[in-house]
N, C-alpha and C positions, 0 to 999 in steps of 0.2 A: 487722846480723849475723844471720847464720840463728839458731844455737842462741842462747837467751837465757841459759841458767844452766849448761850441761852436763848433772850430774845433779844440780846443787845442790839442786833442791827436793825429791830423794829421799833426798839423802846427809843432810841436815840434822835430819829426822826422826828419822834410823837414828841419829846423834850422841844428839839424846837417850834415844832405848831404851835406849843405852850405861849411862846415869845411874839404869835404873830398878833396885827391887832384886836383883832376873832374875837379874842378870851379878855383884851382890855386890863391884863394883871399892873399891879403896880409896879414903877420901878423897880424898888428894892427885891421884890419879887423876883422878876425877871433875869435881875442879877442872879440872884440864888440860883435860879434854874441854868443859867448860862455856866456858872462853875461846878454845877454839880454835871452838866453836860462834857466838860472838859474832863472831869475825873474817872468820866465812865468811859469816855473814848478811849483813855490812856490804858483803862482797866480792860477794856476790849481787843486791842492793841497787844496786851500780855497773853489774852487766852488762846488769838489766833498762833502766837508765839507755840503754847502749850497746846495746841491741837497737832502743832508738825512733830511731836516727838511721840515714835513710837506708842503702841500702847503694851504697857508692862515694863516701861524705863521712865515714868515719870516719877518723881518723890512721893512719897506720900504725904507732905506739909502741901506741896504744891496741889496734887489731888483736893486736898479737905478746901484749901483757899479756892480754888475753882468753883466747886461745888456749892460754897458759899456764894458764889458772886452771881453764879447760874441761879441759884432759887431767888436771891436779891432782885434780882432784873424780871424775875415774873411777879414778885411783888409789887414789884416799881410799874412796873405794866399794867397790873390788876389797877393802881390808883389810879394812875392817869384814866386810864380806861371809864372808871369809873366817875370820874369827874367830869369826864365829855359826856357822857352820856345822862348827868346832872344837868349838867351844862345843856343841852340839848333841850333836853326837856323843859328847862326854863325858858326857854328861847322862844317857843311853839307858840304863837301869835294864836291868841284866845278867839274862839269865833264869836261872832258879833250878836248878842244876845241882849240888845239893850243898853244904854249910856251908861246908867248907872251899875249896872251889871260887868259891862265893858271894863268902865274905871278898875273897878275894886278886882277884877280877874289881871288886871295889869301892875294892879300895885303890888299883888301878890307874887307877880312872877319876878316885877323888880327885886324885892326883897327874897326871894328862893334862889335869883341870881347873885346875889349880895352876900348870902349864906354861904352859897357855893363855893364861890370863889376863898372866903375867910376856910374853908374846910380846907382847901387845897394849898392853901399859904400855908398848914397847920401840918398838912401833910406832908410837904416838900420841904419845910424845915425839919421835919422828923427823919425825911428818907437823907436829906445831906448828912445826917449825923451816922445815921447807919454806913452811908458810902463813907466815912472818913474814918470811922471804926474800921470797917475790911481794909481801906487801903494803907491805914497805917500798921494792920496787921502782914501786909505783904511789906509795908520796908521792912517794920519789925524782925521780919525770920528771912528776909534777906531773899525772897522766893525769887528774884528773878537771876539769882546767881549761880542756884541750885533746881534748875527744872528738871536733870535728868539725876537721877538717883547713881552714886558710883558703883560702878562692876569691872572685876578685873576681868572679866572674861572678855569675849569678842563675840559679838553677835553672830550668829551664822544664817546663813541666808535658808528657811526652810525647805526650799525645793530643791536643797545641794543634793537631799537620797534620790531624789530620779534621774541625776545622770550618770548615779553608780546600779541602778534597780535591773539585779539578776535577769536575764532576756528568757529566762526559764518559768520567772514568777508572772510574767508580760500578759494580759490578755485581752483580746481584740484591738489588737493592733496592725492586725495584716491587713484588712482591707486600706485604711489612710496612708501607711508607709506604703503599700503596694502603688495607690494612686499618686500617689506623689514623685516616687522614686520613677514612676512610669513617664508622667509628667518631666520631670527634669530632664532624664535621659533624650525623648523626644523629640525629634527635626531633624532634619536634612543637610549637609550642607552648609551655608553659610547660617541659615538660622541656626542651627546645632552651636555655631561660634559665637552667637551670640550671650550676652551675658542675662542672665535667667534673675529675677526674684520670686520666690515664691512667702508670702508671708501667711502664719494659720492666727487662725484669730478663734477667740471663746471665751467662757467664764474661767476664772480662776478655778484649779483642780479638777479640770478635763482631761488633761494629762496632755497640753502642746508642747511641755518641755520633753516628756518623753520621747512623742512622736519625734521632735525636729531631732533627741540626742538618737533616737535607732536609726531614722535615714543617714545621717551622718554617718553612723557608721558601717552601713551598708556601701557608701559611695566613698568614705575618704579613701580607698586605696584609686579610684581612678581621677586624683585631681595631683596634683606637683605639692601643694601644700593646701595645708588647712588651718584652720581655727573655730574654736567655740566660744564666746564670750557672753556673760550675763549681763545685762544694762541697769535694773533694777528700778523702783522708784525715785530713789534720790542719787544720780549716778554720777559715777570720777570719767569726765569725758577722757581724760591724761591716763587713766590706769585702765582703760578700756583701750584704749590705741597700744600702750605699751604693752600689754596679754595681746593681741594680738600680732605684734610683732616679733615677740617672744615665737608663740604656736607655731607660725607662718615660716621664719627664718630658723628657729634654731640658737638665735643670738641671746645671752642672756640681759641685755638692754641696763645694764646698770648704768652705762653712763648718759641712758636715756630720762633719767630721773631728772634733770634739771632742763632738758626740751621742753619750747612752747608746744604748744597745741598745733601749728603749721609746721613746724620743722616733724615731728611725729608725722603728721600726715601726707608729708612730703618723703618722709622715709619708707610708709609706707607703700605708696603710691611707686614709688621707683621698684622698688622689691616686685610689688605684683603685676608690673608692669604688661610683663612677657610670659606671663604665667598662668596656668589653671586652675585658679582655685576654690576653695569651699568654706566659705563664712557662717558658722548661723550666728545671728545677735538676737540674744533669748529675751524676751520680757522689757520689750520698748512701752513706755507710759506715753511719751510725750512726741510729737510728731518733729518739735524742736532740735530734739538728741537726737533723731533719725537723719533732719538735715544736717546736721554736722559732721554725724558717723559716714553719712554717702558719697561725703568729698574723698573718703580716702580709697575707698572702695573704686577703682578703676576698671573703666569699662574698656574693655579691650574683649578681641574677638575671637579669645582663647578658649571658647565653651567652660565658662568660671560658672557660679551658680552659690547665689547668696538666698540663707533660709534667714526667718524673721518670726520670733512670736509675739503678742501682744494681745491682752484683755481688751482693744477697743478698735470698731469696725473702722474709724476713722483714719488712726493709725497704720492701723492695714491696708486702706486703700491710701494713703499717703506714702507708704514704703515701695508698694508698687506703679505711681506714677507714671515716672519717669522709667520705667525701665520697660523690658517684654514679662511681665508680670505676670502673679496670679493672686487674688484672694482666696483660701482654704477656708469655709467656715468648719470646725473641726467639732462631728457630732457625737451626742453623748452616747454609750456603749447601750448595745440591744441587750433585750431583756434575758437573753441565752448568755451573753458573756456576762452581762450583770452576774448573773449567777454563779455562773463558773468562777470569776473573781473571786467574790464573796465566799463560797466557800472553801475555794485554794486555801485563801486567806486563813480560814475558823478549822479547818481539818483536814488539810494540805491534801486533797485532793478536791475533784469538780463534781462528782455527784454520790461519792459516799458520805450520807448525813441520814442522822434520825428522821424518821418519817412525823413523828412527835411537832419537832418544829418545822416543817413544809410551811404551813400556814403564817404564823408568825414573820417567818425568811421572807414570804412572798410582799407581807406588810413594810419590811423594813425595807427591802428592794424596791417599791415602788416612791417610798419618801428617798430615796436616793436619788431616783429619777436617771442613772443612768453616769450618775458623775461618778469617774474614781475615784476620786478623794475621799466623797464621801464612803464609800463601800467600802474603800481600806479602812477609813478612820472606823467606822462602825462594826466593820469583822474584827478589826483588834482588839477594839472593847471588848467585842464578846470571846475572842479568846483568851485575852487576859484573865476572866472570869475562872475563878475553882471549876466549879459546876456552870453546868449548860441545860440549863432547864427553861422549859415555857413559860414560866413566872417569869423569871429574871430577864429574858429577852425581852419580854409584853414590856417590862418595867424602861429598859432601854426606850424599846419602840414608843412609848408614849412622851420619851421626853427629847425623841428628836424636834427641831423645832420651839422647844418652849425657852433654850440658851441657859437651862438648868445644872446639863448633864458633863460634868469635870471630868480630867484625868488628862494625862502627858497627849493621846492623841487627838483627845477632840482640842484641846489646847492649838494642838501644831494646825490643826483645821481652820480655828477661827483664825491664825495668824496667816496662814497663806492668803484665806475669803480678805481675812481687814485689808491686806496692800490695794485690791479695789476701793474697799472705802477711804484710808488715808489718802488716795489720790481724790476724792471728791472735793472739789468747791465748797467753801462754808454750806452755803442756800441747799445744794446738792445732799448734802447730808443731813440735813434737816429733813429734807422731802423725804429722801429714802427710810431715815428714822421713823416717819409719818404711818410706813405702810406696816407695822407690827402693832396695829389695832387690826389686822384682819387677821383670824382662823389660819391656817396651815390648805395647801390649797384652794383657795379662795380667789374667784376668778373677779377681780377688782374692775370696773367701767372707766376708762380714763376721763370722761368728762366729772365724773362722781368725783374724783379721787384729786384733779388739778383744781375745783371749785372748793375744796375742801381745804387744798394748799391753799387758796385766794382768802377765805374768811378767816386762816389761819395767820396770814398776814407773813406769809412766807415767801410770796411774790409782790416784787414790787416794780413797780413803774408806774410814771407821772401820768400817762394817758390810760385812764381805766379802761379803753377798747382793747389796749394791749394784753390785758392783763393774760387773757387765754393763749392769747399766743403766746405768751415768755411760758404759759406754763405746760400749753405743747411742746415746747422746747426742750424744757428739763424734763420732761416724760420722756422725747424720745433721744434724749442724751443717757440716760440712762436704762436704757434698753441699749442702746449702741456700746457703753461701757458693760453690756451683758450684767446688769444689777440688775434687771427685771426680764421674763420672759414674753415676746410679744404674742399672742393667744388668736384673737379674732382681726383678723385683717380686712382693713378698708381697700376701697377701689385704688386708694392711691398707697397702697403698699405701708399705709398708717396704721399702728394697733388701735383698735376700738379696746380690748380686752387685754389683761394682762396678768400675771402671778408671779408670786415671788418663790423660787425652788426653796424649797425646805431646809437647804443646808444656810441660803444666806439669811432666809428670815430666822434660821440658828443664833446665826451671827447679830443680825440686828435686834432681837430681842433680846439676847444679852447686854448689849449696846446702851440699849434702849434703858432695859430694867438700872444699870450702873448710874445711866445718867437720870435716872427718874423724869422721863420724859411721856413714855406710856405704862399705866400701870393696869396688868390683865386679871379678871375676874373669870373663872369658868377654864382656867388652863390648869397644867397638871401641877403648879405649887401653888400654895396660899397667896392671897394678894397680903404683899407687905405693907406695913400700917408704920413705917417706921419716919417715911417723907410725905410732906403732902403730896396727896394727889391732881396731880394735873390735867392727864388725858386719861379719861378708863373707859376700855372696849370691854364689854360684858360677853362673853361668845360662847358661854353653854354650863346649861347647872346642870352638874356631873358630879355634886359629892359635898358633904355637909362644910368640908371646908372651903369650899367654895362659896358659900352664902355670903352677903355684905352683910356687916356688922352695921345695927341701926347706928351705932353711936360713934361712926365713922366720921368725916369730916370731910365733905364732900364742899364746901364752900370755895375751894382753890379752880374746880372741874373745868378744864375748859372745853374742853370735849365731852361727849358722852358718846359712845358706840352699844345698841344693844343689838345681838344676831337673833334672829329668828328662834334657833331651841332655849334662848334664854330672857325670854318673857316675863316669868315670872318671878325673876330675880332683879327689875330695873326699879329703881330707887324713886321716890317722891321727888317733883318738879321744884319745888321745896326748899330741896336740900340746895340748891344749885344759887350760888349770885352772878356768875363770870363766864357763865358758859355761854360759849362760840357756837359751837357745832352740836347736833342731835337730830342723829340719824338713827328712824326705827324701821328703816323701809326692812318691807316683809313679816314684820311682827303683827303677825293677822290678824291674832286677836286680843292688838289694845282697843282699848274700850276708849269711846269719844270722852268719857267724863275724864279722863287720868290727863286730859291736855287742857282742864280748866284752868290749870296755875302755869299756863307756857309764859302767860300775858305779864308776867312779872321778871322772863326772862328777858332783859332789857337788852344785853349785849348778845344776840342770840343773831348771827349772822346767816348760818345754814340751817333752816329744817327739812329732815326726808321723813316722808311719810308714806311714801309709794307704795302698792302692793298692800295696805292695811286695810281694815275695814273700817276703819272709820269714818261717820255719816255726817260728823259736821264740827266747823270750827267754831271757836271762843268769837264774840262777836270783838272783843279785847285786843283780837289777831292786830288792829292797827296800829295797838304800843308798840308793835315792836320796829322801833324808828333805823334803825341798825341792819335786818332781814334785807340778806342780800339775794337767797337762795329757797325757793317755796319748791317741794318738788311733791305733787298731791296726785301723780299719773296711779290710775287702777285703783283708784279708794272709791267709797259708795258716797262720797259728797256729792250732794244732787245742788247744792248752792252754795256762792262763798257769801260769807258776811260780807254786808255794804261794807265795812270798816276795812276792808282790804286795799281798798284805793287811798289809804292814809299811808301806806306803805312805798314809801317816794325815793327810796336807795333800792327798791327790791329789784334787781335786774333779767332773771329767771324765774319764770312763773310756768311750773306744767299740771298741766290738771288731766281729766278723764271727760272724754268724750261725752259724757252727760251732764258736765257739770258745767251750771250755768256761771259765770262773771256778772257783777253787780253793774248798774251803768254809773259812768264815773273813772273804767277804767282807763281812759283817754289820760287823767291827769296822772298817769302816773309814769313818767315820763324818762325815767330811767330805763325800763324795762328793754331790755335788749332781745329775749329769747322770750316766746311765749308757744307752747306746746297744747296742741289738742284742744283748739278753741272752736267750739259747736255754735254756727252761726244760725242754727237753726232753734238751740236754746236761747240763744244772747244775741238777734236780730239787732239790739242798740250799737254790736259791738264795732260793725262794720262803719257805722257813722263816725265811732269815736276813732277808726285808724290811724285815719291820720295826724292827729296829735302826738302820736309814737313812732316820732324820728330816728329813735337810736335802734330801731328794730334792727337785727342781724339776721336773727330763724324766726321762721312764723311757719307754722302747720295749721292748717286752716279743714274743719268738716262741715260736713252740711246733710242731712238726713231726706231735705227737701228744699230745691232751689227756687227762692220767687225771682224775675226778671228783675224785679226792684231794687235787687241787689248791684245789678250790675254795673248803674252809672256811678254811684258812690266808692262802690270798691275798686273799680278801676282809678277812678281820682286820686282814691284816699292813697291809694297802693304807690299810683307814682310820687308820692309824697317822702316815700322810703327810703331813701338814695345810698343808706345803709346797708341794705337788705343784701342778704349771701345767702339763703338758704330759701325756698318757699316750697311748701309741701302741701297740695286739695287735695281734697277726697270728699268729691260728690258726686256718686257716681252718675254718671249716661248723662253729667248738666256738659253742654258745649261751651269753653272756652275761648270763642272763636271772639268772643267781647275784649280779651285783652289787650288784641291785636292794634285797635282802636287808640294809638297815640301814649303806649306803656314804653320807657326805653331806659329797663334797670341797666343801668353803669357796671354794679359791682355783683351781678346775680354769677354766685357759682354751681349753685347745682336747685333744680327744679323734678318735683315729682307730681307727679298728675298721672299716673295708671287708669283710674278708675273715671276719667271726664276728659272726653274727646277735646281733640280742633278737628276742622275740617281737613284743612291743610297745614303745611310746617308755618308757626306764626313769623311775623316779620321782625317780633325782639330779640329773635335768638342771634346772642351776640357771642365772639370771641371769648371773653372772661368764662364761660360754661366750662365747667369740669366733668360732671354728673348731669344725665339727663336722663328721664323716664316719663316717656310720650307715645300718647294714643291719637294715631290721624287716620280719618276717612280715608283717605288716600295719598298718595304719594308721586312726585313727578320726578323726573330725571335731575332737575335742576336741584328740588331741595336734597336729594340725595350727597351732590356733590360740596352745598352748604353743610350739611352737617360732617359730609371729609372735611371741611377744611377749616373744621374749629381746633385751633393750634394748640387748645390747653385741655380738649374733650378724653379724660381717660375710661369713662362708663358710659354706655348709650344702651340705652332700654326701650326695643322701639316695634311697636304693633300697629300694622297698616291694616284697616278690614277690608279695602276694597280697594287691593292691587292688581296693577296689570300684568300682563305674562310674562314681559323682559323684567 
C-alpha cells in the first residue's frame, strides 16, 4: 500500500493535546479521547503491518478496510483541526475598548468557549462510534489473518530478465563495463593482490544489474571461482550464504540447510581462503545485510574482486569502506544510444524508422530521460501495438507520467521503480507522495517544497527550530535513495533545485491517484469525483474535461495548487473550510479582489503569492492565526495591511523590495526568516529589530543610507544570537560600523557585494561558511584569516585598492 497510516501519526499526537490542561475538557471527556486514542494506535499498528506487504498481494477486504481507516483519520483530523482553531479563536483576549465594552466582549468569548468545547464532546462521541464500527469490521472478516491474498504461484523477482538479456540486444554498455573492467584489472604488484570493491549505485532501472551481470562475465574466467547472488529488499541472509557456496565450490550444500549463520560463514570463509575470486551481491537495501554478508567475504591477497549494486549512495559508500574501494555512480544512456535502444527495441533495428514519427520518438525519448527501463518498457508498448501511427504514439507520449497508462510492461515498470518506494520510511513516503502536485518536469525549490512538508504536518519535532533541518534531511535522503534528481547546486554540494524523472513521478502518481491522496486537474484523465478530495493541483486547462465541476465538493481541500497556464480554472476561496496550503505563485494575473474571502481561510498555514501582480492585501490578512508561511516576493504590493502584525505563528515573511511593513512588526515575534526588507520604505523597521530574537535569515535593502541608522541597527542586530544568514544591499553605504562591538556566534554565511568595509571586519569568525565581501583594501594578515576559516566552503572577495604582491 502507498499511504502507511493516512495522517494517523499526526492525528494521534493532536488526540492527546486534547488531554492537556489547554482545552480544560471534562473528565469523562478525556476518557473517551484516551480510548479512542488506544483504538487508533492499534489501528495504526495494523496499516504499518499492510504497508510491508507487497503491492499486488494484498486482499482485497484488506484494501477496502484500509482505505476506510485512511479517509476516517482525515476526518478525524479535519475535527480536531477545527476545534482548535474554535478554540483559538475564543481564546484571543479582546482589546480594551472600554469596561463595559470590555465585560460583555469577554462574556461572549466565555460562552463561544463553552459552545466549543459541547461541539467537540458531540464530535468525539460521534467519531468513537465510527472508530468501533471499522474496528469491529476488521475482527469481523478476520483482516489480520488474511492480509496477503493466496497464490500458488511464486513471486519472481523482476529484474530476473537482465541476467539472462541477449548481449546482442545490449546497448551503451561499453563505455561503464569498459571503465570498470579497466578499473579492477588495474595495479601493480602487491596492490593487484589486493582485494578490490567496487560498488555502482543509481535509480532503479538504469540497468546496474546488467552492468555488474556483463562485467562478470567478461572476468569470470580469470578468477578460481565465482558467484552471483541477489540480496533483494527483504533478504534470506542463510539462503544468500548457501547460493554462494553452492556457485563458489561446486558443492550441492544440502546438508547445509540446518547451519547457523556462523557456521555458513565459517565455511565459507575457509573455502575462499586461498583463493581468487569474484562475488557480485546485486541489489543491497540496507547497509546492515552488507555488514553481515562482509564477514564472509575474506580478505586475502589473492587479487579477489567483490562488485556490489544498490539504489542508495549511502550503501555504496558503506560497501566500500573498509576496503580499496570504489563508488560507480552509473549514468543514464546518451541521447545517441537512447535512440538506438528504442528503436532496436520497436523495429529490430537502430535507424530504420518512419520518418512520420522522428518527432514524436524524440518527445517520448526525452521523458525517458535516459533510463532503460523506461525506453524498453515504452518501445514494447509501442510495438505491441497493431499499427504504428502518430496518433497512437502522441496518445502513449501524453500519458507518460500521468500513472494512467496499463499493460504487462509498464506494470513490471512500476514493480521494479516501487521496491525503492516499499523500502521508504512511513514519513519518507508521504513526502515523496507530496511531490505529484507538480507538472511532469517541474523544477521544484527545496525550501518551497520542505515548508510545504512543515504546514502539511509531515514533519515533526518538539523544537520548531528543528523543523527545517529534519526537513533538509528527508530531501536529501531521498535524493541519495535517487527518488529525486538533484538539479541546482549550492556551495555546499546541497540541491537548491530538484525534479522528479518521469518515470517515477509515473509511479507515484499512480500511487498517489489509488490512495487518494492528490487528486490532478489539468492532466490527461478526468479528475475523479468518486473520493473526496484532499489535495488538488490544478496544472493546466487543456480540454473541456478538464473544467471543475461547480458542484464539486471542494470542502475536504487541504491543499490547493494552481500552475501558472491554469488560472482560469481555480475555484472560489469559498469553496474551501480546511485548507492548509495555497500556492498561486506565478499566476500573474490573479486579480487582488479573488483574495477577499482568503480571511475566512482559518487553518491556512502556507500562502504563495510570489511572481503575481497583486497590489494589495485583505486588511482581514490577521485572521489568519495559524499562517505559518507569507511568501509576497515580486508582487506590486507597495503596503502590507497594519493587520499583519496580528500574525504571531507566522514565521517566514518575504516581500518585494518596495513593499513597505507596517510599524508593529517588532511584535511578532515568531518570525524567523524575513526577506527583502526596504529600510528605506520602513525606516521604523530597524527600531523594531530587535524584538525579533528568533531571526535566522534577514536580507536587509536600502535605496538611501542615513548615518542614523547606524547606532540602532548595530544594537538591535547583536540582539540576534540566532542569526545564520544576513544579506545588505546598499550600495557604496560603508559597513565599517559593524565592526563596532557586533560578535554573531552563529553567523554562517554573510553577503554584502554591493556595500564596502574598509578593511576585513574583526567579526568574522570560524562558523562562516559563505562569504561575499567588498574591502578597500586588503593586508597580508587578513589574507591568511580568511585561509584559516575551517568551515569557509564560498569566498566572494573584491579588493579596489590592492597592492602588487
Amino acid at each position: 500500500m502507498a499511504i502507511v497510516s493516512g495522517t494517523m501519526d499526526v492525528l494521534l499526537p493532536k488526540l492527546a493535546e486534547l488531554l492537556t490542561d489547554e482545552f480544560k475538557l471534562h473528565k469523562g471527556l478525556k476518557e473517551e479521547i484516551a480510548s479512542l486514542s488506544r483504538e487508533l494506535e492499534s489501528m495504526q499498528a495494523a496499516l504499518v503491518k499492510i504497508s510491508e506487504v507487497p503491492v499486488g498481494q494484498l486482499d482485497g477486504q484488506v484494501k477496502v478496510w484500509s482505505r476506510e481507516v485512511r479517509e476516517m483519520s482525515y476526518d478525524i483530523e479535519d475535527s480536531i483541526d477545527t476545534f482548535t482553531v474554535r478554540f483559538g479563536a475564543a481564546q484571543e483576549p479582546p482589546e480594551p475598548l472600554g469596561l463595559i465594552k470590555g465585560f460583555m466582549d469577554r462574556v461572549r468569548s466565555l460562552w463561544a468557549t463553552a459552545l466549543t468545547r459541547r461541539q467537540i464532546a458531540g464530535e468525539i462521541h460521534r467519531i468513537k462510534g465510527e472508530v468501533e464500527e471499522v474496528s469491529q469490521r476488521r475482527k469481523r472478516y478476520k483482516l489480520d489473518d488474511d492480509l496477503v491474498r493466496p497464490s500458488a504461484a511464486t513471486t519472481i523477482d523482476p529484474r530476473l530478465p537482465a541476467l539472462y538479456e541477449d548481449a546482442s540486444r545490449l546497448v551503451g554498455m561499453e563505455r561503464p563495463t569498459g571503465d570498470l573492467v579497466k578499473w579492477l584489472k588495474e595495479g601493480e604488484g602487491a596492490s593487484k593482490r589486493q582485494l578490490k570493491v567496487l560498488s555502482i549505485v543509481g535509480v532503479g532501472g538504469l540497468g546496474k544489474t546488467t552492468v555488474a551481470n556483463t562485467v562478470f562475465h567478461m572476468l569470470e574466467g580469470q578468477f578460481q571461482c565465482r558467484a552471483f547472488v541477489s540480496v533483494s529488499l527483504t533478504p534470506d541472509v542463510k539462503k544468500i550464504f548457501r547460493s554462494i557456496i553452492r556457485q563458489v565450490s561446486g558443492e550441492d550444500c544440502t546438508n547445509g540447510e540446518d547451519w547457523d549463520v556462523k557456521e555458513l560463514v565459517d565455511h565459507i570463509r575457509n573455502f575462499l581462503k586461498d583463493k581468487r575470486y569474484l562475488i557480485i551481491i546485486d541489489d543491497i537495501w540496507d547497509q546492515n545485510v552488507w555488514t553481515i554478508l562482509k564477514v564472509a567475504l575474506i580478505k586475502s591477497n589473492c587479487g579477489s574482486r567483490i562488485i556490489t549494486t544498490t539504489r542508495k549512495v549511502g550503501v555504496a559508500e558503506s560497501c566500500c569502506s573498509d576496503f580499496n574501494g570504489r563508488v560507480y555512480h552509473l549514468a543514464p544512456l546518451s541521447h545517441g544510444d537512447s535512440k538506438k535502444l528504442f528503436y532496436k527495441r520497436i523495429f529490430n533495428c537502430e535507424d530504420d524508422y518512419p520518418n512520420a514519427l522522428k518527432e514524436v520518438s524524440e518527445k517520448i525519448l526525452k521523458k525517458c530521460d535516459g533510463l532503460p527501463l523506461a525506453i524498453i518498457t515504452i518501445a514494447s508498448l509501442l510495438a505491441s501495438k497493431p499499427t504504428k501511427t502518430n496518433e497512437l504514439w502522441y496518445n502513449v507520449l501524453n500519458s507518460i507520467g500521468s500513472g494512467h497508462e496499463n499493460g504487462p510492461s509498464v506494470e513490471n515498470m512500476r514493480g521494479i521503480l516501487s521496491l525503492s518506494y516499499r523500502d521508504l520510511p512511513p514519513h519518507l513516503k508521504t513526502c515523496l507522495l507530496y511531490l505529484s502536485i507538480f507538472p511532469e518536469d517541474h523544477m521544484i525549490n527545496r525550501d518551497k517544497l520542505i515548508w510545504g512538508w512543515v504546514a502539511e504536518d509531515f514533519i515533526h519535532d518538539k523544537q520548531r527550530e528543528n523543523l527545517y533541518k529534519q526537513g533538509e534531511n528527508y530531501f536529501n535522503e531521498l535524493i541519495n535513495r535517487n527518488m529525486l534528481q538533484p538539479v541546482d547546486i549550492d556551495t555546499h554540494g546541497s540541491a537548491k533545485t530538484c525534479r522528479v524523472h518521469d518515470m517515477v513521478l509515473d509511479l507515484i502518481t499512480s500511487l498517489s491517484a489509488e490512495e487518494n491522496f492528490v487528486s490532478i486537474l489539468g492532466g490527461q484523465q478526468p479528475l475523479s469525483t468518486g473520493n473526496k478530495i484532499r489535495r488538488l493541483s490544478i496544472q493546466e486547462n487543456n480540454g473541456e474535461h478538464n473544467m471543475l465541476d461547480k458542484s464539486m465538493d471542494l470542502s475536504h481541500v487541504r491543499l490547493l495548487f494552481v500552475f501558472r497556464s491554469a488560472i482560469d480554472m481555480i475555484p472560489s476561496l469559498l469553496s474551501f473550510q480546511v485548507l492548509r496550503v495555497l500556492d498561486l505563485e506565478e499566476c500573474q494575473h490573479l486579480d487582488s479582489c479573488y483574495l477577499k474571502d482568503i480571511t475566512n481561510l482559518l487553518h491556512l498555514r502556507y500562502l504563495g503569492l510570489g511572481r503575481t501582480y497583486i497590489t494589495e492585501l485583505p486588511k482581514e490578512i490577521g485572521n489568519l492565526q495559524y499562517l505559518q508561511t507569507l511568501d509576497l516576493r515580486e508582487t506590486k504590493i507597495h503596503e502590507l495591511p497594519s493587520t499583519v502584525v496580528q500574525l504571531r505563528q507566522l514565521v517566514r515573511l518575504y516581500v518585494s523590495i518596495g513593499t513597505r511593513v507596517p510599524v508593529g512588526i517588532g511584535n511578532m515575534e515568531s518570525l524567523e526568516e524575513l526577506s527583502k526588507i526596504n529600510i528605506s520604505e520602513s525606516p521604523n523597521f530597524v527600531k523594531e529589530l530587535g524584538t525579533l530574537t528568533e531571526l535566522r535569515v534577514l536580507e536587509i535593502w536600502a535605496n538611501g543610507w542615513d548615518s542614523s541608522y547606524e547606532k540602532p541597527f548595530l544594537e538591535y542586530l547583536s540582539s540576534l544570537h540566532k542569526i545564520q544568514i544576513l544579506s545588505v544591499f546598499a550600495a557604496d553605504v560603508l559597513l565599517d560600523f559593524t565592526s563596532e562591538g557586533w560578535v554573531p556566534k552563529c553567523l554562517q554565511t554573510f553577503w554584502a557585494w554591493d556595500s564596502p568595509f574598509s578593511i576585513l571586519p574583526r567579526w568574522i569568525n570560524c562558523s562562516l561558511q559563505n562569504l561575499s565581501i567588498r574591502l578597500n583594501k586588503i593586508q597580508q594578515e587578513h589574507v591568511q584569516i580568511l585561509g584559516g576559516l575551517p568551515a569557509l566552503h564560498f569566498l566572494e572577495l573584491l579588493v579596489i585598492d590592492h597592492p602588487e604582491n
